[in-house]
C-alpha positions in Angstrom: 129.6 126.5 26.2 132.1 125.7 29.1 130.4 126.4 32.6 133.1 126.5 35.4 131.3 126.4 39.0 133.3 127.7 42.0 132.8 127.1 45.3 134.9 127.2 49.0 134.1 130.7 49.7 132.8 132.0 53.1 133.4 134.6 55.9 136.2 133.7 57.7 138.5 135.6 60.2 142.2 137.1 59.3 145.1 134.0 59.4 142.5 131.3 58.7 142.4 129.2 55.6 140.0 128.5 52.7 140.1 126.0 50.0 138.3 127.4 47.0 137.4 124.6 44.0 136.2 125.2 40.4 134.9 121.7 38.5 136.1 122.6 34.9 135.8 119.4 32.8 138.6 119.2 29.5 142.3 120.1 29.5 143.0 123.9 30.4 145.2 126.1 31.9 143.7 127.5 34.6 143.7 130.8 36.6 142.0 132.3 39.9 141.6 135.8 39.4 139.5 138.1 42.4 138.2 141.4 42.1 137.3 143.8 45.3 135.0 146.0 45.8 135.4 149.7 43.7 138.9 147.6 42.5 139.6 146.2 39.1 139.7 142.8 38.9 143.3 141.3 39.4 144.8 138.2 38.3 145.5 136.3 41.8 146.9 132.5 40.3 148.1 130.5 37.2 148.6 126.7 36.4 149.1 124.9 33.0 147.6 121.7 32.3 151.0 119.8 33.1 152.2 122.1 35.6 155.3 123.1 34.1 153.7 127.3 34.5 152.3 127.8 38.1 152.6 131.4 39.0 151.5 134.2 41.8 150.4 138.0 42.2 153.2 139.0 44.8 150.5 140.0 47.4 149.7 136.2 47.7 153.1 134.4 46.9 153.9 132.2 49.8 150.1 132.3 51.5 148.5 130.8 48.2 148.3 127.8 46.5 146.9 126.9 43.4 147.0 122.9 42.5 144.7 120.7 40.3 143.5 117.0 40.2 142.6 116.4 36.5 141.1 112.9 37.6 138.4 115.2 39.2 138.5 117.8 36.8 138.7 120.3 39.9 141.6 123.0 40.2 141.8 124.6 43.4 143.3 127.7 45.4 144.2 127.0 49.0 144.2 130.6 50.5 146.4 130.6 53.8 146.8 133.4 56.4 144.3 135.5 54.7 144.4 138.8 55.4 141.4 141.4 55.1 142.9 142.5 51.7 142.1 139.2 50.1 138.6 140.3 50.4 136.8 139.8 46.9 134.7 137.8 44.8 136.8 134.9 43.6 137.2 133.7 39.8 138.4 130.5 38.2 139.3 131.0 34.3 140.0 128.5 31.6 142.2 128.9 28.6 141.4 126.2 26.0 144.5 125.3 25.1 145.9 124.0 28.1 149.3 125.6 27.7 150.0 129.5 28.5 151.0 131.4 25.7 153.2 134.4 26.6 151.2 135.7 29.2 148.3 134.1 32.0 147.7 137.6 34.0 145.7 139.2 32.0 141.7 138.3 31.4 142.4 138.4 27.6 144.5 135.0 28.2 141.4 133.0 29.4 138.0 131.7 27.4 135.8 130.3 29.7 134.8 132.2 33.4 133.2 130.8 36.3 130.2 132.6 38.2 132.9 133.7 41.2 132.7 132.6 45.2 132.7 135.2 47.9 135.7 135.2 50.1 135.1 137.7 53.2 137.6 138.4 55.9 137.1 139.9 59.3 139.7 141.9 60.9 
């Protein structure tokens, strides 16, 4: 009943930048999550509706970063110095409350999934 749309992704070489979006109208928590090929699909990023839970795989911390603009209804993940290990189809997620409960890392903590963006790094 919720569509999330993403878009940013693109073929890129290693250390440059991508900003991915996802248009999600209403007040969620959001997550990116990104799943490789012949991988399981990982949690990447995490931000509450206020912003008081912003979180990180440790692969990413310090390269990534996940913002929002709720007047736009857009979150978005601004991938830096990617590496050819970011390589993946990229997901936004929604979770209808807006607030995390104990976990955001996990698929189970989201309701609503986007159609995911290809990211593709060149070494």
């Amino acid at each position: 009943q919720v569509t999330l749309v993403e878009s940013g992704g693109g073929l890129v070489q290693a250390g440059d930048s991508l900003r991915l979006s996802c248009a999600a109208s209403g007040r969620y928590a959001m997550g990116w999550f990104r799943q490789a090929p012949g991988k399981e699909r990982e949690f990447v990023a995490a931000l509450s509706w206020l912003g008081r839970i912003t979180a990180y795989i440790d692969s990413v911390q310090g390269r990534f970063t996940i913002s929002r603009d709720n007047a736009k209804n857009t979150v978005y993940l601004q991938m830096n110095s990617l590496k050819y290990e970011d390589m993946a189809v990229y997901y936004c997620a929604a979770k209808q409350t807006g607030a995390f409960g104990t976990t955001y890392r996990t698929e189970n903590d989201y309701d609503y999934w986007g159609q995911g963006t290809q990211v593709t790094v060149s070494s």
